[in-house]
C-alpha positions as CSV (number, residue, x, y, z in Angstrom):
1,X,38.5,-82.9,4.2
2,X,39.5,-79.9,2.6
3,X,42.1,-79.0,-0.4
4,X,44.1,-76.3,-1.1
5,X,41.7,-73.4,-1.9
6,X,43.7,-72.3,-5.0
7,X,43.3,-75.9,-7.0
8,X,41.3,-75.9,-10.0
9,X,38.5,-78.8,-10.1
10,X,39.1,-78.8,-14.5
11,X,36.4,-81.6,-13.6
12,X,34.0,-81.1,-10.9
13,X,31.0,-80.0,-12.4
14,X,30.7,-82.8,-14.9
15,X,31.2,-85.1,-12.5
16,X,28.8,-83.7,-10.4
17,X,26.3,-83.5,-13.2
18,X,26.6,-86.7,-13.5
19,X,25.0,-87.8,-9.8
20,X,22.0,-85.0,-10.3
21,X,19.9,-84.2,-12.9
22,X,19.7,-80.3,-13.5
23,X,17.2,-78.3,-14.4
24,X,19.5,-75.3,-14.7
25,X,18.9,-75.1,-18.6
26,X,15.0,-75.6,-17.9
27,X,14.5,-72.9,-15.2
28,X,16.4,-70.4,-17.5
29,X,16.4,-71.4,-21.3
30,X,18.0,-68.4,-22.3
31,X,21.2,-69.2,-20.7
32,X,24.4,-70.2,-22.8
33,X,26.5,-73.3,-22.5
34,X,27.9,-74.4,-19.9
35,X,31.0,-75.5,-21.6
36,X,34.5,-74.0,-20.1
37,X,32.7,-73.0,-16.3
38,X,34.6,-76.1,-15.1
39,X,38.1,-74.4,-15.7
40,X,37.3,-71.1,-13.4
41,X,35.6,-72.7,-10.3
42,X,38.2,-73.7,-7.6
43,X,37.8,-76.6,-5.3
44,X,38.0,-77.1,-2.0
45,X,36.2,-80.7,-0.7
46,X,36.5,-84.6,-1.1
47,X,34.1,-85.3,-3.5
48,X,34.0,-88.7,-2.4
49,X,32.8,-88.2,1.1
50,X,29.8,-88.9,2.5
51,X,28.7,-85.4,3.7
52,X,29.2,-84.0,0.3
53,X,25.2,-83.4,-0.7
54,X,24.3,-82.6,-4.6
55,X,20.7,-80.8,-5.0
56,X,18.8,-78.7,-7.3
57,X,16.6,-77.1,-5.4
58,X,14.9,-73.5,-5.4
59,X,13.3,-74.0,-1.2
60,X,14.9,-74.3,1.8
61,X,11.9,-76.7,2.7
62,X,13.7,-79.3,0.5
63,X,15.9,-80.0,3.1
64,X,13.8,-80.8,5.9
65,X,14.0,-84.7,4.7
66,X,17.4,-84.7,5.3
67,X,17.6,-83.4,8.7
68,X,19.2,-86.1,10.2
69,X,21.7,-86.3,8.0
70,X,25.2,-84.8,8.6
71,X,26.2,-82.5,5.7
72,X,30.5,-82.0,5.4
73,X,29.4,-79.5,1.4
74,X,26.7,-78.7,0.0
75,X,26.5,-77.4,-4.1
76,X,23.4,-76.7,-6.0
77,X,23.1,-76.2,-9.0
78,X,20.8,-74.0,-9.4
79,X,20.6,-70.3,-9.4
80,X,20.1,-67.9,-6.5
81,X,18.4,-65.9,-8.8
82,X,15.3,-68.1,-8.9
83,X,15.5,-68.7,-5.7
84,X,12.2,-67.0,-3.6
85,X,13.6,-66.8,-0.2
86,X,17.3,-66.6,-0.5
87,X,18.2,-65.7,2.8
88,X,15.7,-67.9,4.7
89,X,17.7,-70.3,2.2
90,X,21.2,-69.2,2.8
91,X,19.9,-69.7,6.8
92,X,19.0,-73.0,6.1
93,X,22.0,-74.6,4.5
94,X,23.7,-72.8,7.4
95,X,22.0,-74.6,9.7
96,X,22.7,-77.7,7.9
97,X,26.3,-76.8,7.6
98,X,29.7,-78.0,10.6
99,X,31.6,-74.6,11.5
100,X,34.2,-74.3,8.3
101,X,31.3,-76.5,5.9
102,X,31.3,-75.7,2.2
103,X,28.8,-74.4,0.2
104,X,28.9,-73.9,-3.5
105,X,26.6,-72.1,-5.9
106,X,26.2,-70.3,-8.8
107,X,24.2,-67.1,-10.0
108,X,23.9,-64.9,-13.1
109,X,24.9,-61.3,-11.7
110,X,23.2,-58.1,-13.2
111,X,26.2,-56.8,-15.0
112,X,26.2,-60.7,-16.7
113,X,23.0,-60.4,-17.6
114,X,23.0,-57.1,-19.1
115,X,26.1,-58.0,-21.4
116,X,23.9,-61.4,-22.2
117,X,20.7,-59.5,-23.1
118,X,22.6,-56.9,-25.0
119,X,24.8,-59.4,-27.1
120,X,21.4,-61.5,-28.1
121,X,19.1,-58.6,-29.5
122,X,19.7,-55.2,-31.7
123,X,20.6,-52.9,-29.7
124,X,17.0,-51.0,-30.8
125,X,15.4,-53.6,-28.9
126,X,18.1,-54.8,-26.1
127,X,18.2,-51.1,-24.5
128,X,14.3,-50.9,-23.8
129,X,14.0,-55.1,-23.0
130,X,17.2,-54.3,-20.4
131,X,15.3,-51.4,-19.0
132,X,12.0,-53.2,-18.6
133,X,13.4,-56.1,-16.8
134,X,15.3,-54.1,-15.1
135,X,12.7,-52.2,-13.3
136,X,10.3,-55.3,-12.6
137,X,12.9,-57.7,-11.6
138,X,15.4,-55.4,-10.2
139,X,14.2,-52.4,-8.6
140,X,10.1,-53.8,-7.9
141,X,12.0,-56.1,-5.9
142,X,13.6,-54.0,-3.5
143,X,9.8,-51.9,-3.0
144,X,7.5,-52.5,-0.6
145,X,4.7,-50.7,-2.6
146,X,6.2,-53.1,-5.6
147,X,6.9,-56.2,-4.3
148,X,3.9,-58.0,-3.9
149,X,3.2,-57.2,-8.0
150,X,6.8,-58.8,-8.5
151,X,6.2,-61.8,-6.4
152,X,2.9,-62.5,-8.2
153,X,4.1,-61.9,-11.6
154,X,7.0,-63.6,-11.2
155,X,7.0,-66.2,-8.3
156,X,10.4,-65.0,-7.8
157,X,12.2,-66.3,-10.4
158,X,14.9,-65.3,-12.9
159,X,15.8,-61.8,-10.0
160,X,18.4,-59.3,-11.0
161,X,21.4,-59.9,-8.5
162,X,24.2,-58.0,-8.7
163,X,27.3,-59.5,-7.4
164,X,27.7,-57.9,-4.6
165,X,24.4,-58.2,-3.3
166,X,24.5,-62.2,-2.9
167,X,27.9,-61.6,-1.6
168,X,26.7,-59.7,1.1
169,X,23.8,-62.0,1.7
170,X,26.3,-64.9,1.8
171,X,28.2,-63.0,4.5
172,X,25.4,-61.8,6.7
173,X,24.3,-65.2,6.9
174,X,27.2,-66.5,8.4
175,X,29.0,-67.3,5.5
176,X,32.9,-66.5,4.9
177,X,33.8,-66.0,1.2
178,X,36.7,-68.0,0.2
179,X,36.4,-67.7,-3.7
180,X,34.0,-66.3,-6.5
181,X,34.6,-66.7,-10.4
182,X,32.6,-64.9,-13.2
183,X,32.4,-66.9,-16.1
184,X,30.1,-65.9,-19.2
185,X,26.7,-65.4,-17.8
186,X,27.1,-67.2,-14.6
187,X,28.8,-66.3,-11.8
188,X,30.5,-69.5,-8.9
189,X,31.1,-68.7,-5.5
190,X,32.4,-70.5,-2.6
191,X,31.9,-70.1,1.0
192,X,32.5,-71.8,4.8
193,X,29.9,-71.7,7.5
194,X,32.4,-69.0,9.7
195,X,29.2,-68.3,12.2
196,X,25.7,-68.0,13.0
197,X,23.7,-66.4,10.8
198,X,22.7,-62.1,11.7
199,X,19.1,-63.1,10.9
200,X,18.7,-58.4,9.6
201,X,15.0,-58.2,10.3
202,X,15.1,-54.9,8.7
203,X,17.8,-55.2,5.4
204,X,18.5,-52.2,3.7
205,X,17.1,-51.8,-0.3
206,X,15.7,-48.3,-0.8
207,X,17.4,-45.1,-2.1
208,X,17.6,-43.9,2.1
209,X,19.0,-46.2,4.5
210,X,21.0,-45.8,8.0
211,X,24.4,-46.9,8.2
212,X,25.8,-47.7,12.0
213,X,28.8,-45.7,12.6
214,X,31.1,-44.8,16.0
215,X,29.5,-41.8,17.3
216,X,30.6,-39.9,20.5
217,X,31.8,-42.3,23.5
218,X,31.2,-45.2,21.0
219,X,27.9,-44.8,20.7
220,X,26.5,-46.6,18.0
221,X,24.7,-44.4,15.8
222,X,22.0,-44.4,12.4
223,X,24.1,-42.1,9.8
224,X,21.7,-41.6,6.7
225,X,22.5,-41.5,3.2
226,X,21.2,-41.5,-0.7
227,X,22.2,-45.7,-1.6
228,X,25.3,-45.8,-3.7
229,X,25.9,-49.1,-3.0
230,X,24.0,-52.5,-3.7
231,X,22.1,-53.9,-0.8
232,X,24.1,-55.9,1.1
233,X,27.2,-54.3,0.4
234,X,27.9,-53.2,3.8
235,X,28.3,-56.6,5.4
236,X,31.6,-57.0,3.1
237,X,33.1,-53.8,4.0
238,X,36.0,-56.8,6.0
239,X,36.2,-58.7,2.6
240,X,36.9,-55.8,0.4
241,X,39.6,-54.4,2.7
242,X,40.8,-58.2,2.6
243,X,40.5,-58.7,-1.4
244,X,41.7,-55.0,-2.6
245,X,43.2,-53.0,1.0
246,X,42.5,-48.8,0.3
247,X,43.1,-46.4,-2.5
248,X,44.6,-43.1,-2.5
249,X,42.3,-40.7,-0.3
250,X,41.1,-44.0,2.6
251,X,39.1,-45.4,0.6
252,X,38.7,-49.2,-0.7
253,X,39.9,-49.4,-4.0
254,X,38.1,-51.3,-7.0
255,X,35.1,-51.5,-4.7
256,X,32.6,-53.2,-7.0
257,X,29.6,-52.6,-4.5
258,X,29.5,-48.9,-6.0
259,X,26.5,-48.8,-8.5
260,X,26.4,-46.4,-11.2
261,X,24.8,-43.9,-10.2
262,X,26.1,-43.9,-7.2
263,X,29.5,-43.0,-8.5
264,X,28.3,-39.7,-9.6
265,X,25.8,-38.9,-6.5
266,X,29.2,-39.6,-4.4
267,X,31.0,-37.4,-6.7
268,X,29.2,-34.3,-6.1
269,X,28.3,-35.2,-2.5
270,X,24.4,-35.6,-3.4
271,X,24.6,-39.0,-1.3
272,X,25.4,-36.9,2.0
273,X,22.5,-34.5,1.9
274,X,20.2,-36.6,4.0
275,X,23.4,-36.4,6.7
276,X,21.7,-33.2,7.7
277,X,19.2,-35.0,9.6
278,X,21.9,-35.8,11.9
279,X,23.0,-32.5,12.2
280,X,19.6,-31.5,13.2
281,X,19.4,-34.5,15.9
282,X,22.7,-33.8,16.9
283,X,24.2,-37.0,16.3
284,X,26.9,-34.9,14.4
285,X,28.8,-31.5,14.3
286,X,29.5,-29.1,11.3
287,X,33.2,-29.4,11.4
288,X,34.6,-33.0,12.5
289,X,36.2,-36.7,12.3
290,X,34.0,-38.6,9.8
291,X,31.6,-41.3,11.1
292,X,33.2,-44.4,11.0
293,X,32.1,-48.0,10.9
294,X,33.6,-50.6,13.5
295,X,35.3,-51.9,11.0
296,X,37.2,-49.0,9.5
297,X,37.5,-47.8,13.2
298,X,39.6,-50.8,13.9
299,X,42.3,-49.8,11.2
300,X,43.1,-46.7,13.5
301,X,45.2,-46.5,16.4
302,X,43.8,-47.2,19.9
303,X,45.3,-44.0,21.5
304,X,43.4,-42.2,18.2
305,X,40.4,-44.6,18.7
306,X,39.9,-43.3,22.0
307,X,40.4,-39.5,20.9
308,X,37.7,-39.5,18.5
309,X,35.8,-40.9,20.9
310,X,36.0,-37.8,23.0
311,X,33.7,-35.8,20.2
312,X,31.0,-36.1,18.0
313,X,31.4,-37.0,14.4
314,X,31.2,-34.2,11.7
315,X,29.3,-33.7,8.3
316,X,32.7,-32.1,7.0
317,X,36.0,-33.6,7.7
318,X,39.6,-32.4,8.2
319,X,40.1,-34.5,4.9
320,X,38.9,-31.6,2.8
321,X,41.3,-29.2,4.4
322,X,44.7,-31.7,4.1
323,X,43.7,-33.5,1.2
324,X,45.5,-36.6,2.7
325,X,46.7,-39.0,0.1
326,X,46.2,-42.6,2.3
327,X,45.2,-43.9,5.8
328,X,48.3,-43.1,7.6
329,X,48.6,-39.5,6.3
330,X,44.7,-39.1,7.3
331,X,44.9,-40.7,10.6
332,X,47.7,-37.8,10.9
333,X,45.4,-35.4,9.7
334,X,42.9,-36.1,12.0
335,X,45.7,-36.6,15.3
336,X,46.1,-32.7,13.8
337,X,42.5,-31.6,13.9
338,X,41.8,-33.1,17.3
339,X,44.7,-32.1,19.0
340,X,44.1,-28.1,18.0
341,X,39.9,-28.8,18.7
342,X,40.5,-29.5,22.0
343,X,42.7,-26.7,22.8
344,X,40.6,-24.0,21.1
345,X,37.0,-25.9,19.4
346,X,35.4,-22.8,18.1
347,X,38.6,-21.0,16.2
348,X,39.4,-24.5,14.9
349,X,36.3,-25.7,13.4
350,X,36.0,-22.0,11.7
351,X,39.3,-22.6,10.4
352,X,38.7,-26.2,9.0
353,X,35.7,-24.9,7.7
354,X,37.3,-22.3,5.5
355,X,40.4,-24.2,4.5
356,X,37.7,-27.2,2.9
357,X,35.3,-24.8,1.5
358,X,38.5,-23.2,-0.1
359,X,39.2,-26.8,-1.4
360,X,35.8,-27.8,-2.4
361,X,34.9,-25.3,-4.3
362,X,37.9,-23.6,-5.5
363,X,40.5,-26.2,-5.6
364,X,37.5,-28.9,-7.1
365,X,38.0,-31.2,-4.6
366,X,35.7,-34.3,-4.7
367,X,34.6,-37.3,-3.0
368,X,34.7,-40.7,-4.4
């Protein structure tokens, strides 16, 4: 059934377009043309199978007529951002879905629609518009004081998405991305059914959320942080490494899930502040190995694994004191700290401690 990945279909959406008729232009008349998409969106299916399904729908419901039918692809046409219930949606066409099944879509990410909005009006007027939207169909969204006054306003259409927010859904869902193109103000992804879906009763949107990390004897623990990342964005943390591998310093490099904002709060370490509520539960030391994901942990050697393992995490890390420049030279950084903590704990941490306050605030070190 399937082609090579990296083909371009220069014709698959008009010849889709033909079978359907979309509403795409009449759910978001503001939208440009859709003239040119065609050449960025790669192709991956027989178009002339029988399992291939075309819809244009905004409810998972829609599918329950078609239950008994066995779907190879599935592509919609129309946006996730008018969609109400896009994960009860994305579990749907899951469902639906054989293990390695396609599924294409299409979305207009935030950063799209802010160039869209921006390019249409005076600036005068596009600045306060963007803002306004922004809040009610961006951040009222993501409230639970808010959401019912978005809901109602709005019946959930026309959303702010940011890219990496749909991504992440995708994945959590049991979805594994194969492509994504951006294209003017829309944005074409496709994905395989790789597994079932997580079914996160308990997602994380506000500016405080818990992030699972390796704690002591692998304990799986609730690390909390400000949100510098989109929601979502933790469930690609395997397809970034995949897509971009790390940056000088460990960490993932031309990691779109940063927002803004978040780039500065990480900067000056205003992020980690709520990290001392770990410190007072005692899920973490002053002086230590960073918390890790499972993910991230798995990039380290097993002998290392099982070292780190042997201690809790800590709020500062030897990283501050070596200034390591990639992942080899801080997994040898950390071999280091370990190797002198559990030989003499106390005199090390006090000399880790001084040798990254040294760096922080003399030498201007920073996180990123």
């Amino acid at each position: 059934m399937n082609k090579q990945i990296s083909e371009i279909a220069l014709d698959i959406f008009p010849r889709l377009k033909s079978k359907v008729k979309t509403s795409l232009e009449k759910s978001a008349p503001e939208q440009q043309s859709d003239e040119g998409f065609n050449d960025y969106l790669p192709q991956f299916i027989d178009l002339k199978s029988e399992g291939v399904v075309f819809v244009n729908s905004r409810k998972s419901t829609d599918f329950d007529i078609f239950l008994n039918i066995k779907y190879n692809s599935i592509i919609n046409f129309q946006r996730i951002n008018d969609i109400r219930y896009i994960n009860k949606y994305f579990e749907k066409i899951n469902n639906l879905l054989p293990e390695d099944g396609a599924y294409i879509g299409t979305f207009e990410s935030s950063k799209q629609r802010k160039k869209r909005i921006l390019n249409k009006y005076p600036k005068i007027y596009a600045y306060p518009f963007y803002f306004g939207t922004f809040i009610l169909k961006r951040v009222f969204p993501k409230w639970r004081f808010t959401k019912k006054i978005y809901f109602f306003l709005t019946k959930g259409k026309n959303r702010y998405l940011s890219l990496a927010e749909v991504l992440g859904r995708l994945v959590s869902c049991g979805f594994e991305i194969i492509d994504y193109a951006e294209h003017n103000v829309k944005t074409f992804f496709v994905v395989k059914k790789a597994k079932e879906p997580s079914f996160d009763p308990q997602p994380s949107y506000g500016p405080l959320f818990g992030m699972r990390r390796v704690g002591k004897d692998g304990k799986m623990i609730k690390v909390y942080k400000l949100r510098t990342m989109h929601p979502y964005a933790e469930y690609l943390q395997s397809f970034i490494h995949k897509k971009n591998s790390l940056a000088e310093g460990g960490k993932f490099r031309d990691d779109f899930r940063i927002t803004t904002w978040g780039k500065f709060f990480r900067k000056y370490w205003l992020d980690e502040l709520p990290m001392l509520i770990n410190f007072i539960k005692r899920d973490l030391k002053l002086v230590g190995v960073r918390p890790l994901s499972k993910h991230y942990l798995s990039l380290y050697p097993y002998e290392l694994q099982k070292l780190r393992s042997k201690t809790k995490p800590g709020l500062i890390p030897p990283y501050y004191a070596d200034m390591p420049k990639n992942l080899e030279e801080i997994i040898e950084s950390e071999k280091k700290y370990l190797k002198m903590y559990f030989k003499n704990p106390i005199k090390t941490d006090i000399k880790y401690f001084s040798l990254c306050f040294k760096n922080i605030f003399l030498g201007k070190a920073r996180s990123s």
